[in-house]
C-alpha positions, -999 to 999 in steps of 0.1 A, spaced: -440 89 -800 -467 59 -787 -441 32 -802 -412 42 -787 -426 44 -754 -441 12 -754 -413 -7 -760 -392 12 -735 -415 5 -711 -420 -34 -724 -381 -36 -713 -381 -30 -679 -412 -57 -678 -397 -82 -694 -361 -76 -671 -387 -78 -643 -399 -110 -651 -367 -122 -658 -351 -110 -622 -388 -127 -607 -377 -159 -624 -342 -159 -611 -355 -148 -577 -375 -180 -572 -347 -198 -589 -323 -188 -559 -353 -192 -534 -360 -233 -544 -325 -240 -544 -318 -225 -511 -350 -241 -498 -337 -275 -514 -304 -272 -493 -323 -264 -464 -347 -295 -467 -311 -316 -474 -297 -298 -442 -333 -312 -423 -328 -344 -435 -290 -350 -428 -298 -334 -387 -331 -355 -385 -303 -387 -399 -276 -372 -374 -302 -375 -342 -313 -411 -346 -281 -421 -355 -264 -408 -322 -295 -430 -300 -309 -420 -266 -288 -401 -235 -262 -384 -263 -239 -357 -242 -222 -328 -263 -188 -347 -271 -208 -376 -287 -231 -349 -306 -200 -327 -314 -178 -358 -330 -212 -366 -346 -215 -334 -361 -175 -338 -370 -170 -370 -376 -203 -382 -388 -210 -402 -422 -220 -375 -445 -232 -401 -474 -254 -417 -456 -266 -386 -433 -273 -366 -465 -281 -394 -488 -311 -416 -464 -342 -404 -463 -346 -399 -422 -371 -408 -398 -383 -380 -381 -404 -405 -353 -372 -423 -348 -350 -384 -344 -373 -370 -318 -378 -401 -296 -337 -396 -297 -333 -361 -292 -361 -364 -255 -337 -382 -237 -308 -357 -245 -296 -331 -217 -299 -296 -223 -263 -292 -233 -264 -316 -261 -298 -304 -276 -285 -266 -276 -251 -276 -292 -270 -298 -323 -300 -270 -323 -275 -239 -328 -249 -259 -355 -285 -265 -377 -296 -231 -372 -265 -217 -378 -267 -236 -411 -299 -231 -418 -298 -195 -418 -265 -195 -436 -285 -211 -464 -316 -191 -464 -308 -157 -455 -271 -146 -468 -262 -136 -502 -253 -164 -524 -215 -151 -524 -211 -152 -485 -231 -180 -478 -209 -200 -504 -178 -186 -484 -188 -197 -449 -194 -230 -463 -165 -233 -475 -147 -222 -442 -173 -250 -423 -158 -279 -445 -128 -269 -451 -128 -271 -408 -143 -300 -403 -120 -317 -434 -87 -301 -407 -102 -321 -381 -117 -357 -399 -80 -361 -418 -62 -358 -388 -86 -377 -362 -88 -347 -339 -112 -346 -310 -118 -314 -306 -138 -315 -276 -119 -336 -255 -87 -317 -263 -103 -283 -253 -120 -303 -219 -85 -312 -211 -66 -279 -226 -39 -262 -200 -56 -230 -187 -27 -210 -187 -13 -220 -220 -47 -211 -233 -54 -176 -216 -16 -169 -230 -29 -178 -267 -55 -155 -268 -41 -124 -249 -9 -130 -278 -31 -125 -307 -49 -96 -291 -13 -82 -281 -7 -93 -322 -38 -65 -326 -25 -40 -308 6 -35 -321 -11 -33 -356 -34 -3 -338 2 9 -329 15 7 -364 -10 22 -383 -13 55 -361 26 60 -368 14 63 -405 -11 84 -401 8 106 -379 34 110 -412 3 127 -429 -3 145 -396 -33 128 -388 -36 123 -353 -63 99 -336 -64 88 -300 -52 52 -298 -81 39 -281 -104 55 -315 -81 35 -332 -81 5 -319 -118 5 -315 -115 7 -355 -90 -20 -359 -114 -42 -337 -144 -32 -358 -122 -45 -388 -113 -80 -376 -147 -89 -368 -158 -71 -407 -133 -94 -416 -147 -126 -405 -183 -115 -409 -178 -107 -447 -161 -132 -474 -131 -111 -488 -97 -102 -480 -97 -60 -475 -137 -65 -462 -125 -50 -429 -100 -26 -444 -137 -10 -460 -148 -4 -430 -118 10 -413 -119 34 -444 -154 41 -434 -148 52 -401 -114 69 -401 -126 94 -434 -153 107 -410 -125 113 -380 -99 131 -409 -111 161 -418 -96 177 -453 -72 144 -454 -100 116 -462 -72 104 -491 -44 104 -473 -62 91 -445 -75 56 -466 -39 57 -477 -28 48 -443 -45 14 -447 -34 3 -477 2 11 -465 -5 -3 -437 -18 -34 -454 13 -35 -480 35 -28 -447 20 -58 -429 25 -82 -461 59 -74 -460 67 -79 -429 48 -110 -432 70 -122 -463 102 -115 -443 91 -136 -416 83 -166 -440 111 -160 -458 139 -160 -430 120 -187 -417 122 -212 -450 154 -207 -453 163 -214 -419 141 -246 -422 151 -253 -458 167 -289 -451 136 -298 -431 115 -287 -459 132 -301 -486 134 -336 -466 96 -340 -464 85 -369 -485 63 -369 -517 28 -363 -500 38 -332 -486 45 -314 -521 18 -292 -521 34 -274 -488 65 -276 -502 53 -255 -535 30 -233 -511 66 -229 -489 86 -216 -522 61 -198 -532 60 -176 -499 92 -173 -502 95 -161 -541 64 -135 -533 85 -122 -507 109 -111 -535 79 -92 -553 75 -72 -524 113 -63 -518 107 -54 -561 79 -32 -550 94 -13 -523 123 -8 -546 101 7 -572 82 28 -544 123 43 -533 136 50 -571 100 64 -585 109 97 -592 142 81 -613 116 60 -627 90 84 -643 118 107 -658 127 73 -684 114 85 -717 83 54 -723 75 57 -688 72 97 -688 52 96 -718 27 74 -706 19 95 -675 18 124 -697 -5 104 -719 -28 94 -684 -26 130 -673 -44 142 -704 -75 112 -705 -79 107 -671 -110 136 -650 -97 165 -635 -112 152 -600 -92 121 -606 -59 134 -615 -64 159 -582 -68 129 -565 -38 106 -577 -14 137 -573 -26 136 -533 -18 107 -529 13 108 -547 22 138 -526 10 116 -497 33 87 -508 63 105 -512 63 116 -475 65 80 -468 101 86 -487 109 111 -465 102 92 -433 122 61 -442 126 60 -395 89 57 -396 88 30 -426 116 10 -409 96 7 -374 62 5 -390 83 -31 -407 99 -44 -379 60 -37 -362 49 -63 -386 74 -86 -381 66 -86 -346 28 -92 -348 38 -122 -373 60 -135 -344 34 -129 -320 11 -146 -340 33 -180 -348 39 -177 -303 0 -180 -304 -6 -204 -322 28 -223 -300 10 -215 -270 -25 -230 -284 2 -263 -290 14 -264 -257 -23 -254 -243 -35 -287 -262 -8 -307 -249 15 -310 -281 48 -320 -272 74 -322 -304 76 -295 -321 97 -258 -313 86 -220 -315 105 -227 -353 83 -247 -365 54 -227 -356 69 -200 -371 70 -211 -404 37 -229 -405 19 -194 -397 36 -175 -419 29 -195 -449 -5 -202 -433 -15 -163 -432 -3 -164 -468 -25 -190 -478 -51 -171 -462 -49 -142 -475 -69 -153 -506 -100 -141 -505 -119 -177 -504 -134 -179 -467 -141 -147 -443 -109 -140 -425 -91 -169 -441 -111 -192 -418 -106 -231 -430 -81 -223 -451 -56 -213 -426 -66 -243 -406 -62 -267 -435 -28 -261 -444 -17 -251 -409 -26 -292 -393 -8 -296 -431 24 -281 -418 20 -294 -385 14 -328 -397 48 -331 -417 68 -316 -393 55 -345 -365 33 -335 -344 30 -356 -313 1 -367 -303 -6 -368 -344 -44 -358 -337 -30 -323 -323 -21 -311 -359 -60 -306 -366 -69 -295 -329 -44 -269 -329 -56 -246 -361 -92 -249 -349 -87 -235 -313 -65 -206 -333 -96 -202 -355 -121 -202 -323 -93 -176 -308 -103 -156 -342 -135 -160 -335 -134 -143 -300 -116 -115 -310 -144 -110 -341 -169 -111 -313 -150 -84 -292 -152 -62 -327 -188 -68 -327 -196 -54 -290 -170 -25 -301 -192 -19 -331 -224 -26 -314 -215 4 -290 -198 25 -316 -227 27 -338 -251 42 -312 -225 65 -303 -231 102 -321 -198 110 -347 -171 125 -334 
């Protein structure tokens, strides 16, 4: 009985030395960035001389030659005789965005910190191909136009907090709308604080199980309705939207193929969802078809007992959905009104910025294709990608002063942002809060 022991216990050993290995693996390359990061700053600082203010460090950080930054071995005399004579503002702005790096680098899972790198260049890409300056546009940005953006796209929040308590009222859930939104909060900044699309929607299930009683099923099944609600009203609007702009689409030239196929394919999605709601209305017709009714039968059998409880509450929980087709209908035209509030956001951002060609239609149809786009699960909160083929949209459709199209996205993003950092107070104070 020695023999076998010893080579069960020779296993773990030898995974532990393997896991060791990889361990210091993952720590020299993350040390090797950081060293590359040091070295492209140190580059960044010398480059940018004596006296630099924030909008020369800022385009620096933007606009700056990466080869040569990254690829140059710096001087670290020649950096710090530079960075002296800068005022405070400057030195905190360069300081925090090689922190912020930094620590991206060395202290987040490979998964997320390859996720919010991605969102950092695909931002900085939105504003190098379109020549925006950033800073100057947001030191000359319209107060008005700006405090309108960002109340929009926390009115756009609401009205999902709105939206979601009608469905969980069909399942006779009922939550204060302030508990509610205080979740929906939690879950924007969850989902620009984790890489992933339904991050957030975790959480929310999190919370709102511990607030449902008996109903923890039917209450996660809220959000996922909610979530398949909201992508269809997001689909209609991008539809409707195309094919109102379809001759202005289809008269772009040949660089701007890759929003035309992003456009179409909106548009052909949103037929998949009308298919799905379709199948959701005629399910009971649709399990009673011989191959079909065998193969639940054939589930019922194989599938746990637990789990088959399960999937029949939920199913019971789905079919009231049928029965409320009032509540469906408003919980739809809901999202289709926080997809228009959103594309009047981002048209208030335009007019904030001092864009001057383009109408509330073609802002429409850049941020529902946009949210599509970003709904891929690349970059926390869709972050960079949004941005990218937003200034994409906006740079076909004529954007004038050109350099808006990149300007534009990255205040929406920043508008993101803010609203992520409300969640995180909201959370902040939630969590030291006892349960309810």
């Amino acid at each position: 009985m020695t023999e076998p022991t010893e080579s069960r216990a020779s296993v773990p050993a030898a995974s532990r030395g393997g896991g060791g290995l990889a361990t210091a693996g993952l720590w020299l390359c993350r040390g090797l960035l950081a060293l590359l990061f040091a070295n492209a700053a140190l580059n960044l600082a010398a480059g940018l001389g004596t006296a630099a203010d924030p909008a020369r460090v800022f385009n620096g950080l933007v606009h700056g030659a990466y080869a040569d930054l990254l690829g140059n071995l710096a001087s670290p005399a020649a950096a710090f005789a530079a960075v002296r004579t800068w005022p405070p503002a400057a030195l905190i702005l360069f300081g925090a965005a090689w922190a912020l790096l930094t620590a991206v680098v060395l202290w987040l899972r490979p998964g997320a910190a390859a996720g919010l790198l991605l969102a950092g260049f695909l931002l900085l890409l939105t504003l190098r191909s379109t020549g925006a300056d950033l800073w100057s546009d947001l030191a000359a940005a319209k107060p008005l136009w700006l405090v309108l953006g960002v109340v929009l796209y926390g009115v756009a929040i609401l009205v999902t907090v709105v939206r979601w308590r009608l469905l969980l009222a069909v399942q006779g859930i009922v939550v204060p709308l302030w508990a509610l939104a205080r979740l929906t909060l939690i879950g924007v900044f969850f989902n620009l604080a984790i890489p992933g699309a339904v991050s957030g929607d975790l959480v929310k299930m999190g919370y709102i199980t511990a607030r449902a009683g008996e109903r923890k099923a039917e209450a996660v099944l809220t959000i996922l309705v909610d979530r398949i609600i909201g992508m269809l009203g997001m689909f209609i609007v991008a539809t409707v939207s195309i094919l109102c702009a379809l001759p202005l689409l289809i008269g772009l030239d040949a660089r701007y193929r890759p929003l035309q196929l992003a456009a179409a394919t909106v548009a052909l999605g949103s037929c998949g969802g009308v298919v799905g709601v379709l199948l959701v209305e005629f399910r009971a017709v649709l399990v009673r078809q011989p191959g079909i009714a065998w193969l639940v039968a054939l589930g019922a059998r194989v599938i746990p007992a637990t789990l088959g409880a399960l999937l029949v509450r939920l199913t019971t929980a789905l079919e009231l959905y049928r029965h409320n087709r009032l509540t469906i209908l408003k919980a739809v035209l809901l999202a289709v009104g926080v997809h228009g509030l959103l594309a009047t956001a981002l048209c208030a951002l335009g007019k904030a910025l001092g864009e001057r060609a383009l109408g509330l239609h073609h802002y429409v149809i850049t941020t529902a294709v946009a949210n599509a786009v970003a709904s891929i699960p690349l970059t926390p909160g869709g972050v960079g990608t949004r941005d990218k083929v937003t200034a994409g949209f906006l740079s076909a459709f004529q954007a004038d002063p050109a350099s808006k199209a990149g300007s534009i996205p990255v205040l929406l993003s920043l508008v993101i942002v803010f609203w992520a950092l409300v969640g995180a107070v909201v959370f902040v104070r939630t969590a030291r809060r006892p349960p309810a």
